[in-house]
Biopython code that builds the backbone (N, CA, C, O; Angstrom):
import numpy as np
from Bio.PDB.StructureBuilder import StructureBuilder

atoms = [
    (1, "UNK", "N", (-5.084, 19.415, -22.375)),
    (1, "UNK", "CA", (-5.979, 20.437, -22.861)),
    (1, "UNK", "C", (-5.168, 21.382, -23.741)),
    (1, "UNK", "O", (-3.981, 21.698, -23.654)),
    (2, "UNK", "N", (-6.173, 21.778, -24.672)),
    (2, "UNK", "CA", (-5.416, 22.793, -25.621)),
    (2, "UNK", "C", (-6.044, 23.954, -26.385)),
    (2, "UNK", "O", (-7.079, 23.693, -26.997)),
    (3, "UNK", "N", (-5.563, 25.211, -26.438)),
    (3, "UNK", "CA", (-6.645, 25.716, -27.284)),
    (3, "UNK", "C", (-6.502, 26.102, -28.801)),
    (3, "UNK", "O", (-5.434, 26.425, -29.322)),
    (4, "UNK", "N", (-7.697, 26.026, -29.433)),
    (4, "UNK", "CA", (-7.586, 26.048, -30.611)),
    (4, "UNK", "C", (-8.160, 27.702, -31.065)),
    (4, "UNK", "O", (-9.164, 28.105, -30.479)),
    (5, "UNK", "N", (-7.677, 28.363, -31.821)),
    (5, "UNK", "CA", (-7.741, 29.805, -32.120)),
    (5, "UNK", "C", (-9.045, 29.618, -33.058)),
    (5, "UNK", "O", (-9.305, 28.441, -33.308)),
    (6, "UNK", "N", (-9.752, 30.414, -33.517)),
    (6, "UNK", "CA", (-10.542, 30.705, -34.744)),
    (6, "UNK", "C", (-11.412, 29.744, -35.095)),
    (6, "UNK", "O", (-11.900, 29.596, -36.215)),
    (7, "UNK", "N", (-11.667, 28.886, -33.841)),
    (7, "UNK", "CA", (-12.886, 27.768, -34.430)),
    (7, "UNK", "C", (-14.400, 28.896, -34.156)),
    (7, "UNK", "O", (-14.814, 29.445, -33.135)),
    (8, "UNK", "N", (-14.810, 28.889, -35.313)),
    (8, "UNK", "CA", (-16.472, 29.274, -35.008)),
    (8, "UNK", "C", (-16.921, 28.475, -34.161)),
    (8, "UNK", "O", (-16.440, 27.342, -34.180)),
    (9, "UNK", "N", (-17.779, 28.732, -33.340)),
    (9, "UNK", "CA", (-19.201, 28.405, -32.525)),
    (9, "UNK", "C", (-20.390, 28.037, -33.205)),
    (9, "UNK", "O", (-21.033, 28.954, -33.717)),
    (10, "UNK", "N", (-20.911, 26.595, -33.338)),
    (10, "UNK", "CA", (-21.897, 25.689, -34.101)),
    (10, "UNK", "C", (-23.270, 26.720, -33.210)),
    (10, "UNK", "O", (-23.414, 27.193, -32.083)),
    (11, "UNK", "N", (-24.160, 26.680, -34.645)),
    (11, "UNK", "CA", (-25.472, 27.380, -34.150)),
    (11, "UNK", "C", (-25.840, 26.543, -33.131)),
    (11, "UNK", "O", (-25.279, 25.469, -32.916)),
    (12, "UNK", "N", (-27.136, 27.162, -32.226)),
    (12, "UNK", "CA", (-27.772, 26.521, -31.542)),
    (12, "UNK", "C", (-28.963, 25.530, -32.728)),
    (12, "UNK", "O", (-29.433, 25.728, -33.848)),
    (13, "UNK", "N", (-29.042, 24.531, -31.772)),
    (13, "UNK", "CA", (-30.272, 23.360, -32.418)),
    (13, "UNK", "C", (-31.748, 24.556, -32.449)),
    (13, "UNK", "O", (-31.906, 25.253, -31.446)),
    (14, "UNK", "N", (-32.498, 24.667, -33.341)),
    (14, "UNK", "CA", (-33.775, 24.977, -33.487)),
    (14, "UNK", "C", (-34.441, 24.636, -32.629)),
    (14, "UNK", "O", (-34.044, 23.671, -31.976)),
    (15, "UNK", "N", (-35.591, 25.209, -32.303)),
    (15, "UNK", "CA", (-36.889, 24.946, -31.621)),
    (15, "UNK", "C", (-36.523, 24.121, -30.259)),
    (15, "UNK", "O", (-36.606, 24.960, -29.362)),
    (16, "UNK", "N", (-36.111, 22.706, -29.623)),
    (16, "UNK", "CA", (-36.107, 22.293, -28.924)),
    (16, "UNK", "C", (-34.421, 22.081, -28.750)),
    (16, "UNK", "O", (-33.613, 22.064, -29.678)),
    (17, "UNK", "N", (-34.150, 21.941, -27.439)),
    (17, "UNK", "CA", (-32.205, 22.066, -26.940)),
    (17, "UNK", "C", (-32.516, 20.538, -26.558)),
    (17, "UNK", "O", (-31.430, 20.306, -26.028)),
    (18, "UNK", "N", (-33.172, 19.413, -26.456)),
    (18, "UNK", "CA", (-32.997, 18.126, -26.017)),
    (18, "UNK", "C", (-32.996, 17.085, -27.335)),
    (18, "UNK", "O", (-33.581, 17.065, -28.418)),
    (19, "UNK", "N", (-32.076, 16.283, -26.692)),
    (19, "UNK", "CA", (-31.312, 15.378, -27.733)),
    (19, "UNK", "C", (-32.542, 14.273, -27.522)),
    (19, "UNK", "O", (-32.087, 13.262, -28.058)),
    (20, "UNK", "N", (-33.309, 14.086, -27.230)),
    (20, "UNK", "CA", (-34.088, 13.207, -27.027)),
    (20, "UNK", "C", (-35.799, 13.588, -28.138)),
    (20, "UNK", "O", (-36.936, 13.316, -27.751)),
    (21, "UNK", "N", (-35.559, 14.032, -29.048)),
    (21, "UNK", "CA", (-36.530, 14.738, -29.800)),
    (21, "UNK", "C", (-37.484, 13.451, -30.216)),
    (21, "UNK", "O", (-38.713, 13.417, -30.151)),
    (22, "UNK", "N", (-36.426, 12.205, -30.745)),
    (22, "UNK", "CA", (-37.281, 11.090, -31.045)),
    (22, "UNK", "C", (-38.700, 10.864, -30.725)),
    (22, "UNK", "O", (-39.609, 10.679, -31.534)),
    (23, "UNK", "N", (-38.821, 10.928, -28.592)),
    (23, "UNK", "CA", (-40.062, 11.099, -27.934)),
    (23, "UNK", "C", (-41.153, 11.898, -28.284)),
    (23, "UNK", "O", (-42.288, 11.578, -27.928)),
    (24, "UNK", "N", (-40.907, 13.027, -29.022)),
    (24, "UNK", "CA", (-42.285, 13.547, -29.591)),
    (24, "UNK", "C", (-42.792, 13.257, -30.974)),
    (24, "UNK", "O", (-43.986, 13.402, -31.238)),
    (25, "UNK", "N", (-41.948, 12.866, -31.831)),
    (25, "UNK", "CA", (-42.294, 11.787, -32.910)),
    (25, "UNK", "C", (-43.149, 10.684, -33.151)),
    (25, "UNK", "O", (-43.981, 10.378, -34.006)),
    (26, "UNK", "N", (-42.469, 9.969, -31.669)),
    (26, "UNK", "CA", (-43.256, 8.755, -31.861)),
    (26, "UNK", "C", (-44.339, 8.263, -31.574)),
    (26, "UNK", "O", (-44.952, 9.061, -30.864)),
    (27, "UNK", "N", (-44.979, 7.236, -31.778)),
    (27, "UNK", "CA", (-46.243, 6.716, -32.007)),
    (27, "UNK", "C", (-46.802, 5.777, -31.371)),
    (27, "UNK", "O", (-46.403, 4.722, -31.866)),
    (28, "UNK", "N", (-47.673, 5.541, -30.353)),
    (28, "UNK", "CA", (-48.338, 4.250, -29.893)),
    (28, "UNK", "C", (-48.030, 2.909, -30.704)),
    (28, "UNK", "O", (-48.707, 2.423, -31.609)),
    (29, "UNK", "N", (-46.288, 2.212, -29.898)),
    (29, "UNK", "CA", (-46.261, 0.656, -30.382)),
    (29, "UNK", "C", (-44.779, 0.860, -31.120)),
    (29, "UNK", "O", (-44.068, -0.109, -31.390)),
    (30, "UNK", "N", (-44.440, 2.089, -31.382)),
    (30, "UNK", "CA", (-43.208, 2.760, -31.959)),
    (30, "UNK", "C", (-42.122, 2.160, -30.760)),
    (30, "UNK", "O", (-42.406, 2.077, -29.565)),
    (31, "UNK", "N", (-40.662, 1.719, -31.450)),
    (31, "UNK", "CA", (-39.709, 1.488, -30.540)),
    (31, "UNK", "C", (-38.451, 1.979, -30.604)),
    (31, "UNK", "O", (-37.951, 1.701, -31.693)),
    (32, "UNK", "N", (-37.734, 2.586, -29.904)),
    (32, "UNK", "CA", (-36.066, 2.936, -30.251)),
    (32, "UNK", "C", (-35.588, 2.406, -29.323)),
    (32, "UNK", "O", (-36.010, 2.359, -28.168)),
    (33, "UNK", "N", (-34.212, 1.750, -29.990)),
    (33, "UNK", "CA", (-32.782, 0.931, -28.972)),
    (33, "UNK", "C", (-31.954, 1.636, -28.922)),
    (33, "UNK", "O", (-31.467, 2.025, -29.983)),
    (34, "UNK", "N", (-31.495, 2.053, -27.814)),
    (34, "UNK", "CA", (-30.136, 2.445, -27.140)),
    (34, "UNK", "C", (-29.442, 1.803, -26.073)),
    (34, "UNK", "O", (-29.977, 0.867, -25.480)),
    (35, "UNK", "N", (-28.393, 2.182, -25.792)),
    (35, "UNK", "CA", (-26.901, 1.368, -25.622)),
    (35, "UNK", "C", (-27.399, 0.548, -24.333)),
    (35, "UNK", "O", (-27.231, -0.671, -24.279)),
    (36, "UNK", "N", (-28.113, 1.373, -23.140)),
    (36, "UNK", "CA", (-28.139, 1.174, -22.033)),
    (36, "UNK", "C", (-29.356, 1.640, -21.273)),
    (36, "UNK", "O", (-30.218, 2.239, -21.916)),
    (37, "UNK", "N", (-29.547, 1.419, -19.860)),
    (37, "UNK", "CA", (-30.759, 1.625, -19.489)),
    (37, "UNK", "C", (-30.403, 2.962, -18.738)),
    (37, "UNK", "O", (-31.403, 3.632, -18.481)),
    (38, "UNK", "N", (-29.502, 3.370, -18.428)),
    (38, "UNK", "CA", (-29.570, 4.598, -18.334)),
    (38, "UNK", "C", (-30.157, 6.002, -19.228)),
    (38, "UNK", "O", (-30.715, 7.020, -18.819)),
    (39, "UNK", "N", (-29.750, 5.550, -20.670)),
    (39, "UNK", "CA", (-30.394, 6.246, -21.277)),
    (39, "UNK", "C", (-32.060, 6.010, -21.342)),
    (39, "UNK", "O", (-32.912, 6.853, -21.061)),
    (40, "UNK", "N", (-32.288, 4.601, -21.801)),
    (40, "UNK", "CA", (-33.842, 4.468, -21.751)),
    (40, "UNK", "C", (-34.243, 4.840, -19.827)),
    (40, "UNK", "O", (-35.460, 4.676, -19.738)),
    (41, "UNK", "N", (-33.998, 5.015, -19.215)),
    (41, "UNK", "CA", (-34.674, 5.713, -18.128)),
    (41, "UNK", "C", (-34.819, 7.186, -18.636)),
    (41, "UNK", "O", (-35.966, 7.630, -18.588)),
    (42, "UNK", "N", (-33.990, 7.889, -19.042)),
    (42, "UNK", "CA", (-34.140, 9.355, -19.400)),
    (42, "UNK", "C", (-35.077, 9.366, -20.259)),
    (42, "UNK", "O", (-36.068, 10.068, -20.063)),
    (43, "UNK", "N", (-34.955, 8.611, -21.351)),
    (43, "UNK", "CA", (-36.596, 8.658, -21.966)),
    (43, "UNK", "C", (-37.510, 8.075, -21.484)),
    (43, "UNK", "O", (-38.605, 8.469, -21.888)),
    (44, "UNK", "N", (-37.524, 7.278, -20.768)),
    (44, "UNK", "CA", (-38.631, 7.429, -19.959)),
    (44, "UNK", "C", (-39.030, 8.922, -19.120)),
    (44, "UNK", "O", (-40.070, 9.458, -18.739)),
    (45, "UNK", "N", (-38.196, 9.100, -19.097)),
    (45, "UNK", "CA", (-38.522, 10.904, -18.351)),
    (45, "UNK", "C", (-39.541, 11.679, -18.580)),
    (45, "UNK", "O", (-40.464, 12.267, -18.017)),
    (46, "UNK", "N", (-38.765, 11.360, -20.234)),
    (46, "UNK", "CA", (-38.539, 12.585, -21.094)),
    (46, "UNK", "C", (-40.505, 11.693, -21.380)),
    (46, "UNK", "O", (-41.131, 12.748, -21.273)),
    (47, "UNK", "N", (-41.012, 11.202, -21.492)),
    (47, "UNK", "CA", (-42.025, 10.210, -21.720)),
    (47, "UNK", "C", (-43.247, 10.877, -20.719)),
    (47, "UNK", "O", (-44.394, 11.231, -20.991)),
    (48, "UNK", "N", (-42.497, 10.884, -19.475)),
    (48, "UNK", "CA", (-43.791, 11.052, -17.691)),
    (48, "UNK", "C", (-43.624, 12.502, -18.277)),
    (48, "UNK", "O", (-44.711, 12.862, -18.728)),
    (49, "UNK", "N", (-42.695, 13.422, -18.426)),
    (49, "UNK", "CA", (-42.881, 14.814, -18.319)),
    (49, "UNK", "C", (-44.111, 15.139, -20.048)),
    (49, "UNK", "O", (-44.592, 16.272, -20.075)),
    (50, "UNK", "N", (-44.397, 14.449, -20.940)),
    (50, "UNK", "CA", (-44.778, 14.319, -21.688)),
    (50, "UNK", "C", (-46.759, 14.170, -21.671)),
    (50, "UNK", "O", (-47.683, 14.447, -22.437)),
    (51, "UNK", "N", (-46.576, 13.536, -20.223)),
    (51, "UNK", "CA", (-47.779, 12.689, -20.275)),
    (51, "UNK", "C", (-48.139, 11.098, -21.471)),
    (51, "UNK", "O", (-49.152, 10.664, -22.021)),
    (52, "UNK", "N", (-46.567, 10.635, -21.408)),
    (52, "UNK", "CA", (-47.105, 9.532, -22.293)),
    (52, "UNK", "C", (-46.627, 8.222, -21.227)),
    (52, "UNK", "O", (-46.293, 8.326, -20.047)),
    (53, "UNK", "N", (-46.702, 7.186, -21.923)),
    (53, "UNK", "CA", (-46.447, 6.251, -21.062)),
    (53, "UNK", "C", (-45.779, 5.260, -21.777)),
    (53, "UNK", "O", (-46.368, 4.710, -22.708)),
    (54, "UNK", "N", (-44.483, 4.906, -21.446)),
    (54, "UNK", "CA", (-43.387, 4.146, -21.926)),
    (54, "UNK", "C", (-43.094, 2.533, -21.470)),
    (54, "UNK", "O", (-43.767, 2.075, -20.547)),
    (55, "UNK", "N", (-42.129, 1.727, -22.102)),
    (55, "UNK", "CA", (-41.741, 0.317, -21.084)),
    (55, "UNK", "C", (-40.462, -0.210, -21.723)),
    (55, "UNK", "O", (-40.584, -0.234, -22.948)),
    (56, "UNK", "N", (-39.796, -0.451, -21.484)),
    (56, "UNK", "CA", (-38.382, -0.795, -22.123)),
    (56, "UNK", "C", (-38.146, -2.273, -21.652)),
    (56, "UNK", "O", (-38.726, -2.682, -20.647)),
    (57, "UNK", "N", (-37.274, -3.098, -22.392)),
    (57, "UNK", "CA", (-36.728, -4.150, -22.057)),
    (57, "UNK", "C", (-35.558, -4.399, -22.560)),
    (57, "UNK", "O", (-35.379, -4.061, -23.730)),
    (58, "UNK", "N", (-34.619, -4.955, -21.927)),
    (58, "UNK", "CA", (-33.155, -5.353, -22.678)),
    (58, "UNK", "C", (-33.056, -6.528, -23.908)),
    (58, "UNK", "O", (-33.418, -7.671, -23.629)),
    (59, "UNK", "N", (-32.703, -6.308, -24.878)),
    (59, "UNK", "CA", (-32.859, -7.151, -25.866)),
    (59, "UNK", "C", (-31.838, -8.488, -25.994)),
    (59, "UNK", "O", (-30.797, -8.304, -25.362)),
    (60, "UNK", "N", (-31.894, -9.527, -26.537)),
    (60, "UNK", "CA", (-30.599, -10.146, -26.864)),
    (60, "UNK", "C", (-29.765, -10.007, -27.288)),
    (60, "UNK", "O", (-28.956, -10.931, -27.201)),
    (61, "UNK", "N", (-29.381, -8.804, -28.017)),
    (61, "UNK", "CA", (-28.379, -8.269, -28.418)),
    (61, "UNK", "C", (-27.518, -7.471, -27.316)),
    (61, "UNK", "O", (-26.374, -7.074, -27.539)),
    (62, "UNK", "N", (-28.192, -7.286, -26.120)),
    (62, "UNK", "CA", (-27.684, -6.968, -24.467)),
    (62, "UNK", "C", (-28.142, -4.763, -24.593)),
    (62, "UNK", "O", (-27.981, -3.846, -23.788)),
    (63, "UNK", "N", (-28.628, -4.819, -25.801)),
    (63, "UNK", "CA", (-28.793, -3.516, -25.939)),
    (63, "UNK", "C", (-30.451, -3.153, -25.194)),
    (63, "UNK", "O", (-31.212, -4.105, -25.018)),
    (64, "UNK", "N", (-30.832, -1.930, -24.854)),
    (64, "UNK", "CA", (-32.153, -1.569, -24.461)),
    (64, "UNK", "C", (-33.440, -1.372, -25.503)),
    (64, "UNK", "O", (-33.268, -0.372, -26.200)),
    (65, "UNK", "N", (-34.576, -2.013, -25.761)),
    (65, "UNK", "CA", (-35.560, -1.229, -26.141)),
    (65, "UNK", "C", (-36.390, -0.279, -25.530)),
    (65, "UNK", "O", (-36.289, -0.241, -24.304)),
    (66, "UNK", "N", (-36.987, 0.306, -25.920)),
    (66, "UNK", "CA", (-37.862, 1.223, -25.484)),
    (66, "UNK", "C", (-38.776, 1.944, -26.399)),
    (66, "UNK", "O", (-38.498, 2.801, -27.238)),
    (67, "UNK", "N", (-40.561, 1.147, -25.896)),
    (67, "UNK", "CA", (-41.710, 1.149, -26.542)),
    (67, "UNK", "C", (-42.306, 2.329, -26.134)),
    (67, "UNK", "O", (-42.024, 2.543, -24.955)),
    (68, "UNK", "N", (-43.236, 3.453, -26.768)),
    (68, "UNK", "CA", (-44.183, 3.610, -26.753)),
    (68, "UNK", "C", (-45.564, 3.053, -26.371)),
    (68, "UNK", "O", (-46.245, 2.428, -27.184)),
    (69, "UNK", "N", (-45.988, 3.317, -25.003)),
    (69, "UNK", "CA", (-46.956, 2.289, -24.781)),
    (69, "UNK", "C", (-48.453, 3.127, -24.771)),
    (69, "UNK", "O", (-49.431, 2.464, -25.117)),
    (70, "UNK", "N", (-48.642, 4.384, -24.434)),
    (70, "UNK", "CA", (-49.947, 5.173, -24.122)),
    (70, "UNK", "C", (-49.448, 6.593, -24.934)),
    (70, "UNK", "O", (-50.189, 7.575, -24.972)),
]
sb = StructureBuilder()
sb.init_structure("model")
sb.init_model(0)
sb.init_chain("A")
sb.init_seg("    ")
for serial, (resi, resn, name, xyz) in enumerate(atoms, 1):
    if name == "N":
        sb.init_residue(resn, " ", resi, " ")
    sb.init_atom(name, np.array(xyz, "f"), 0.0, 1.0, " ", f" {name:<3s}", serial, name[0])
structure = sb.get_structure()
């Protein structure tokens, strides 16, 4: 560990603090891939706390999808 003197502090993100913003974008049938199903469970979360309704599957590429379903 080390410290660094005089670095500014990056603004805060606008309007919403979750990295998961994609979920209110998207669209009935809409899909995003990420690494693992850990993450697609969090959007799924991020999906139930939403009132929408999600379904993911692992692709052949060994990576996760995750649909927009309701």
């Amino acid at each position: 560990m080390f410290i660094i003197k005089g670095k500014p502090l990056p603004p805060k993100r606008a309007g919403c603090s979750s990295k998961y913003l994609a979920t209110d974008q998207m669209e009935v049938g809409d899909c995003v891939i990420v690494k693992n199903f850990r993450i697609a469970t969090a959007l799924g979360s991020r999906f139930k706390i939403r009132n929408k309704k999600s379904a993911s599957r692992r692709l052949p590429s060994g990576d996760v999808g995750v649909w927009r379903t309701e």
